[in-house]
N, C-alpha and C positions, 0 to 999 in steps of 0.2 A: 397516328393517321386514323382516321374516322374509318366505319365502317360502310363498302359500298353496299348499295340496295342495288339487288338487282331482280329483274325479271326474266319470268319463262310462261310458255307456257305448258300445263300441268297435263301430265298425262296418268289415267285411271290405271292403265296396266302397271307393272309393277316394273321399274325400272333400276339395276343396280346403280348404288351410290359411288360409284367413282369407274376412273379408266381403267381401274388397273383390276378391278374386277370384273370389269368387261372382257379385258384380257381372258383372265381365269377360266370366264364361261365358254371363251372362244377354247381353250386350251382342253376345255374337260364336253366336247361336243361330242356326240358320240360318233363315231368311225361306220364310214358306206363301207357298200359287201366290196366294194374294191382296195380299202385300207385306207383310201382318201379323207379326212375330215370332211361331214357333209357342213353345208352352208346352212347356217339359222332360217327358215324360211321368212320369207318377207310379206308384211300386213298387206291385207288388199287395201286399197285407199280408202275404203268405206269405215275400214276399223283402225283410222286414223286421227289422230284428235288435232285438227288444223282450225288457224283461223284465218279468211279469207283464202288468197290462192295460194298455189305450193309454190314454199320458197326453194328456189333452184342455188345447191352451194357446191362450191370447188372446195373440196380438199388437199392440198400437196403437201405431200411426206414422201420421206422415202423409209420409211418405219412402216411396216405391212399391219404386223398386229394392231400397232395405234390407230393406223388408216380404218380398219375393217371395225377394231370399238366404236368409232369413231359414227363411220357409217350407220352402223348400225342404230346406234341410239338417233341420229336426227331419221333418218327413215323411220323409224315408229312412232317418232314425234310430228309425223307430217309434212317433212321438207324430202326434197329431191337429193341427192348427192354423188357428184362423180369424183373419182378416187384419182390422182395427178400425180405422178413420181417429180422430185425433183428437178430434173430435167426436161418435162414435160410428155411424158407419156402416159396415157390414159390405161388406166387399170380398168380390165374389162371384169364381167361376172367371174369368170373363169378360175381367176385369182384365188377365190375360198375352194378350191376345189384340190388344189396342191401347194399353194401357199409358196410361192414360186412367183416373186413379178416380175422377173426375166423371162419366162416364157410367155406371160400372160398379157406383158402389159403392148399396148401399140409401138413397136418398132421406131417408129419418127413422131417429132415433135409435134406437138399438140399446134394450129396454123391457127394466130392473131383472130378475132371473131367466129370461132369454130364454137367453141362455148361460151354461153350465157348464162354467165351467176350471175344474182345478188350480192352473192356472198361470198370471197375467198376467204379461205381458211390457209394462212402459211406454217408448217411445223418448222420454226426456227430452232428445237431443242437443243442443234448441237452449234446453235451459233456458228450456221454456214450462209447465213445470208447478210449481204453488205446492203445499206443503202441503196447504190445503186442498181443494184442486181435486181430488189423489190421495187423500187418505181419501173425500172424497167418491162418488170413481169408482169405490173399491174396496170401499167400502159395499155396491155392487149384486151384487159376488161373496163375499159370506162365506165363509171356509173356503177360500178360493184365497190362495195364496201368491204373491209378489209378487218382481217382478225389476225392476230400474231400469236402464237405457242410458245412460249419461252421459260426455262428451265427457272424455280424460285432462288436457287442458288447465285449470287447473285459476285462477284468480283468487287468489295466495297475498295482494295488497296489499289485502282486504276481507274481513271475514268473513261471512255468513249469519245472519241472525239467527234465534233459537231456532222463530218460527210457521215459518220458510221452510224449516227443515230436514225434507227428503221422508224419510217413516219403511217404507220398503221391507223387505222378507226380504232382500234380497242385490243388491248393485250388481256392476254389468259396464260398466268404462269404456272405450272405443271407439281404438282402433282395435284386435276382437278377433278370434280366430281358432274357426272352428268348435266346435273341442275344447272348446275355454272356454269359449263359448255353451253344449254338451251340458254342460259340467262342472256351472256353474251352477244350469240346469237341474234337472240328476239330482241335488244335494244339496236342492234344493225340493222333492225329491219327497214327496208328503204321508203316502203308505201307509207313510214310514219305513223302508224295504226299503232293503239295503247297497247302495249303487252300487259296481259292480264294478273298478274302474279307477282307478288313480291318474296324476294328470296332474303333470308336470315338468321345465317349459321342453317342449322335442320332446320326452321321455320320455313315454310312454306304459305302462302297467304292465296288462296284463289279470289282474286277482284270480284270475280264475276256472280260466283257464287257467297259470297260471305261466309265460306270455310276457312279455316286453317288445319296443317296439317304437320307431322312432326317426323322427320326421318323418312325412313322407306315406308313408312304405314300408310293407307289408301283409306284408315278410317277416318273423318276429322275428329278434330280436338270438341270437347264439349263446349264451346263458348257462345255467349250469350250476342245477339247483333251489337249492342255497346261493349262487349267487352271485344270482341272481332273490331269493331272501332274506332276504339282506343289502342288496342294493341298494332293498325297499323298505323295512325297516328305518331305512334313512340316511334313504329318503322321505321317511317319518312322522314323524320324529324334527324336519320342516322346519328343519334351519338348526342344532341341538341336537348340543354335541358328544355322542357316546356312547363308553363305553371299550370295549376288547377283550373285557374278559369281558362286558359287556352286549349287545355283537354277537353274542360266543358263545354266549350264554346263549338270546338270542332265536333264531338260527339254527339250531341244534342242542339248544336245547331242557337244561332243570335238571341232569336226571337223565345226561347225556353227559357223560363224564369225559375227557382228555384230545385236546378239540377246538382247540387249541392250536395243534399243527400243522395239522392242518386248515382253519382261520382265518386262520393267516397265507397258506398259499395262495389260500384265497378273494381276500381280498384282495387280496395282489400280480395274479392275473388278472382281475379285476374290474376295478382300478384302471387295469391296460394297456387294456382292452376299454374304457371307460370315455373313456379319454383322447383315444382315436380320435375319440371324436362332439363331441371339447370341453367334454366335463365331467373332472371334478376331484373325487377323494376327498383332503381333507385332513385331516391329521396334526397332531396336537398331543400330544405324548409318548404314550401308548398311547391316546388318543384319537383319534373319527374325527367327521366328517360330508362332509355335501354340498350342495355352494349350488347 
């Protein structure tokens, strides 16, 4: 199975690389003079790194800790987010404050056009949702796009029968990393606007900038605008050899004659720079790609 590309977009602060250390930070927060875990405080919207307007997203879990990682990371990346218990009750602020969504969360169910996402997010993890249950749910938001959470572990000795297959916009199997979450996200986006960034493996790629970047580092990679180029060239291409001249041709563009030389350099530096972080341009007589 080829590798998906996916996009996010990039945020400068420093963001941990997955849920489960979201967790972590949620777990080691420091204690109010009351004993309570105090709540991460939240970015003013100025120190938000958004493109266009804020995206408004429904969360439903009934897993608190997931809910509140959860949150957390798309609020600093820009988007809006209310926290929905399975059954539909809205988890209010209150919730980080005793970690308790039986006291916290709204009594009765969340009423048909009450909220306006873009975006619902379902945590399916424990495989408690049927079919029907989710068009049902999703009936109440028209026009929002739909993400599913679902465990990698996966049943290969049964299969699904066709009512029970859930018909989402786009699944996200767990155990994932922030990136992936915004990745996900940003191709849901409804207004159809490019998301900026290409995501692969720790690769990071900002469009907009002609950075790339590796891991959790916030410095970029050293690379040259042709090598930034071609490297997402290999990107997009997911997994698809491309020849020389198709590298050169998209790097440097129809009308350039004698990119040749120039291409082979790229390369050879690319592929040193490259090798360092543990990837891999392969070679297949004048063809190339990248897994």
């Amino acid at each position: 199975m080829s590798r998906t590309i996916r996009k996010v977009i990039l945020t400068v602060s420093h963001v941990p690389d997955s849920a489960d250390r979201c967790l972590q930070q949620a777990k080691t927060t420091p204690d109010s003079a009351d004993g309570h875990p105090q709540r991460p405080p939240r970015r003013a919207s100025a120190e938000r790194t958004s493109v266009g307007d804020m995206m408004e997203v429904l969360f439903v879990s009934d897993d608190l800790p997931l809910s509140q990682a959860v949150r957390r990371t798309l609020e600093s990346n820009g988007f809006a987010c209310t926290l929905m218990t399975g059954d539909g009750r809205i988890l209010h602020d209150e919730v980080y404050d005793n970690g308790d969504a039986g006291d916290t969360a709204d009594p009765r169910p969340e009423e048909p056009g009450e909220a306006k996402p873009d975006i619902v997010i379902v945590d399916d993890s424990s495989r408690g949702w049927t079919s029907e249950r989710f068009d049902t749910f999703m009936a109440h938001y028209p026009g929002a796009r739909s993400l599913l959470l679902t465990q990698s572990a996966v049943d290969t000795t049964s299969t699904p029968s066709d009512e029970d297959m859930l018909t989402p916009d786009g699944t996200l199997r767990m155990p994932f990393s922030n990136a992936e979450l915004l990745a996900h996200v940003e191709t849901l986006r409804p207004d159809g606007s490019s998301p900026r960034l290409l995501i692969h493996g720790d690769l990071t790629l900002d469009l907009a900038d002609g950075r790339a970047y590796y891991g959790e580092s916030r410095r970029p990679l050293p690379l040259s605008p042709r090598e930034f180029a071609t490297l997402r060239t290999l990107i997009e291409a997911d997994g698809t050899f491309l020849t020389f001249d198709e590298l050169g041709k998209a790097v440097c563009g129809n009308g350039f004659f004698g990119y040749h030389d120039i291409m082979d350099n790229v390369l050879y530096s690319l592929t040193r720079k490259l090798r360092k972080l543990g990837f891999f341009i392969t070679q297949r007589g004048d063809s190339y790609r990248i897994l």
